[in-house]
N, C-alpha and C positions, 0 to 999 in steps of 0.2 A: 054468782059471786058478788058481794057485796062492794062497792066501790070506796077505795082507796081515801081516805078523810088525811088532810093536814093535818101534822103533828102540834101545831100552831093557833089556829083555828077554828077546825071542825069543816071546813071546806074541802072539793075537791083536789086530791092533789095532784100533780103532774110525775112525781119521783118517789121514788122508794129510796133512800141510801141506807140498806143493810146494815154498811158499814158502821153507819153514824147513827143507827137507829130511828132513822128522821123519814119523815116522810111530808112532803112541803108540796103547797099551794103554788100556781105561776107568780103571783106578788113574793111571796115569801122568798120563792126558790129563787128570783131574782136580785131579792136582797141579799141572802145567803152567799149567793156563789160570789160577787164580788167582795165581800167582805172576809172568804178565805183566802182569795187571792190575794187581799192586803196585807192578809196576817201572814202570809209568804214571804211576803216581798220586805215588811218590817223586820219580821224574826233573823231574816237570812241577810238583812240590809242593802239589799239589791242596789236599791238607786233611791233618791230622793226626789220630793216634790220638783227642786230645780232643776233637777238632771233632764237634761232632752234624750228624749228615746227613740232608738229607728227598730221598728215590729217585724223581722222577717214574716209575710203573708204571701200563701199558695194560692188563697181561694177555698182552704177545705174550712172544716166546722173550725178545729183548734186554734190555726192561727185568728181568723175572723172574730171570734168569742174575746182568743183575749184583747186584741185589736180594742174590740168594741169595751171590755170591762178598763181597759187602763183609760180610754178617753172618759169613760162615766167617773172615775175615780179622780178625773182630773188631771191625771198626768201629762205633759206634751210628749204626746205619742205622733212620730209617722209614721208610714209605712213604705215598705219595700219588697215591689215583685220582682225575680229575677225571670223574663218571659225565656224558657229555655228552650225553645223549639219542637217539642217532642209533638207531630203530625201526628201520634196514633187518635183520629177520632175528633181531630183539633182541640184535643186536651190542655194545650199550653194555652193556644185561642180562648176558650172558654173557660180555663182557671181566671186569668184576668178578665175577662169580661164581670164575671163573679166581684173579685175585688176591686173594679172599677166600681163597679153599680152600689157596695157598700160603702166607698169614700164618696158617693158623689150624694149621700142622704146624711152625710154628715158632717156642716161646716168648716167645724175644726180640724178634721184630719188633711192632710198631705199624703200624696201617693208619689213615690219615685216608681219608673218603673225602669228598668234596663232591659232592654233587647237581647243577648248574646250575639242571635247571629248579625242581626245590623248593626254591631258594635266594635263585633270582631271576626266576622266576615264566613264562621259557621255555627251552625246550633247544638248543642250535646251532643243531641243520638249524634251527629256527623262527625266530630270531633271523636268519639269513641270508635266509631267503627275506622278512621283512619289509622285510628294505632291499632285497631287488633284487639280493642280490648271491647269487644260489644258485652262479654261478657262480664266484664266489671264497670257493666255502662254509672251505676248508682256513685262508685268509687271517681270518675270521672266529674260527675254532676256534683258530689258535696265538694271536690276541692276548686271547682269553680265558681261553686255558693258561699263558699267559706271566703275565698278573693275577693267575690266584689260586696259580700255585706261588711268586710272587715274597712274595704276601698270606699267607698260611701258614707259608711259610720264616720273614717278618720278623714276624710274631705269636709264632712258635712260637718263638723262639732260635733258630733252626739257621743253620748257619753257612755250610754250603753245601746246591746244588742240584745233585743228581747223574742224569744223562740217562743215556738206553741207547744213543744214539747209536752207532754202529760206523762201521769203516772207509768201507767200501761206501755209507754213508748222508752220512760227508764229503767222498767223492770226488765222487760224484752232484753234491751240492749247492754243490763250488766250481768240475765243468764247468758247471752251468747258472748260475751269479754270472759265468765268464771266455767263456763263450757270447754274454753280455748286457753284458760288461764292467759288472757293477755293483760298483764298486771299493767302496761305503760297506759293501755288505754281504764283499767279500773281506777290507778291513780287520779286521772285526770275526771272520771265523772263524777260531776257536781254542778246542784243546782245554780251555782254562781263557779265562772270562772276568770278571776283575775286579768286583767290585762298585764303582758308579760314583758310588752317593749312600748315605750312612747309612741308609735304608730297602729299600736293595736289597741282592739275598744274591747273592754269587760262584756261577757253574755253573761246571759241570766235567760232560766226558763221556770217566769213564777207559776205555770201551771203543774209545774213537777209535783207538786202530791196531790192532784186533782184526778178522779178517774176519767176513763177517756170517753165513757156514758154521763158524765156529769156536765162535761164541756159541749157534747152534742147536744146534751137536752137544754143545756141553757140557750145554745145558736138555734133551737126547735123555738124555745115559747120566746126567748127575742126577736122572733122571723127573721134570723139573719139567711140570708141565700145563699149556701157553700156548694162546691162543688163535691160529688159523692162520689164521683170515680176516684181507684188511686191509682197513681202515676203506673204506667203499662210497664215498666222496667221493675216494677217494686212487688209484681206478682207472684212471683216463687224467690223472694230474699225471704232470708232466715227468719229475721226480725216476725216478720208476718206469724211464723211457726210456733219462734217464740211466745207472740202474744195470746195463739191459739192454747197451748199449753197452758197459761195460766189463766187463763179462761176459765180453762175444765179445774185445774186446782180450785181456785177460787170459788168454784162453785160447791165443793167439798169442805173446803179449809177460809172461810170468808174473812179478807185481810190479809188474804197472803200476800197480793202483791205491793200493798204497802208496807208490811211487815218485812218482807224480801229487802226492798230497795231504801225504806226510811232505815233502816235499822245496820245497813250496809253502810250509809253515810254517819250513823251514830258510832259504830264503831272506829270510822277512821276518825273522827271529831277526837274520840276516847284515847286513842292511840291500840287499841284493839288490834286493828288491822293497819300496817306501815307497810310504803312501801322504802323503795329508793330513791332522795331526795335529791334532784339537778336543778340547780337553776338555771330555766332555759334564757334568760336576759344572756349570759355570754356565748349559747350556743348561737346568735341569733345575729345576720349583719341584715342589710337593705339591696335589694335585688338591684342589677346592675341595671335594668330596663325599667321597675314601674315603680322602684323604691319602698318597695311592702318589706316584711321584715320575712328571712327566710334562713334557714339553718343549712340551704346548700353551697357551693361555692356560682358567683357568675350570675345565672336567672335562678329565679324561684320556678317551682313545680307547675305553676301558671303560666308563667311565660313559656317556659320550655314544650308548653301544649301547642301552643301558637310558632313553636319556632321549628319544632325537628318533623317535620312529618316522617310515619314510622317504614 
């Protein structure tokens, strides 16, 4: 089989994109991938040059890639691991070690890191398994990710909150929302989402129409070091199933999953698809304990993890 020639070139190339018809050199493909990241981030008006930015980073290929494309582009990017405890393997151990070792080859960056359990006295898995819910261990671990990147961001200044998020991980996630018809959470997905109270920081996940073999291949020929296990709790969630699925479409129907999910956001843009419109600014006061903004009465959802054991 004859080898792969840059679309570019005429040189070796490292990628194929089907999609885009391209086929690119490691030079090429690394000038490439951050400059659709920008056209993201311009088109959809994410953040600007001024804006300081906090990276939520795991250690895997996605967040690390974009980590590393928003410092090349210039932006002040830092980053934030939340180290969550999960002993399977020393997974949590060795997720940060990962993104230690990539803040520490690159001046500019900043690493926060937060502990859970030496912070607040247990780690996920523990905290799930006290109430009962080992089975909704993931459900546990985002509303405690969601806490302290929102606590950090709005202590720190920054202005926004930047996800590795990829294509592949919002097509997954709005078949199983149109699977479930859970219109509150379809409402809400988008590549930018507003901040909704003075205490809370805008996200943005510029990598959302990026494939999730494109963000890999770029963390391959930029030798970045990711961790390639994924989280031991996240091995039979749906999402997984989901992605599996449009794997195999994709491999029939190429485009689909950008088709799926760009064209989802086109039609709400359009008014196509409406949902029902609440402004959550009055659903929303300041927890009696850590003053984050919260839609229940007394503590917010976070404190109340720390407060009632089950």
């Amino acid at each position: 089989m004859p080898a792969m020639k840059c679309s570019l070139c005429g040189e070796l190339a490292v990628i194929n994109m089907r999609r885009h018809k391209l086929r690119l050199c490691a030079p090429h493909f690394l000038d490439w991938f951050p400059k659709q990241v920008l056209l993201s981030v311009q088109k959809l008006e994410m953040f600007t040059p001024r804006d300081r930015l906090l990276v939520a980073v795991s250690g895997g290929k996605d967040s690390l890639a974009l980590w590393d494309v928003l410092l090349r582009l210039g932006y002040q990017a830092d980053g934030l691991y939340i180290h969550l405890g999960i002993p399977d393997n020393g997974y949590s151990d060795d997720s940060l070690r990962h993104v230690q070792a990539f803040a520490a080859t690159r001046p500019d960056a900043h690493l926060h890191v937060v502990d859970v359990a030496a912070t607040y006295g247990e780690s996920v898995p523990q905290v799930g398994r006290r109430r009962h819910r080992a089975q909704k261990m993931c459900s546990v671990c985002g509303l405690i990710k969601r806490h302290l990147m929102n606590q950090i961001a709005f202590d720190g200044g920054y202005a926004v909150i930047a996800t590795g998020h990829n294509l592949d991980d919002e097509a997954a996630t709005l078949l199983g929302n149109a699977l479930h018809w859970e219109t509150d959470y379809m409402a809400r997905q988008s590549p930018v989402m507003p901040a909704t109270h003075p205490k809370m920081t805008r996200k943005v996940k510029p990598l959302a129409r990026m494939y999730e073999r494109e963000s890999a291949a770029y963390a391959l020929v930029r030798g970045i070091d990711y961790i390639e296990d994924e989280c031991p709790y996240s091995v039979d969630a749906k999402s997984i199933l989901y992605k599996r699925l449009f794997n195999d479409i994709e491999e029939r129907s190429l485009g689909a999953k950008a088709q799926f999910y760009l064209q989802f956001l086109q039609a709400k843009r359009d008014g196509r698809m409406t949902f029902p419109v609440v402004d959550p600014v009055h659903l929303l006061r300041e927890c009696d304990r850590c003053g984050q903004p919260t839609s229940a009465p007394g503590l917010c959802a976070f404190c109340r993890l720390w407060s009632h054991p089950s």
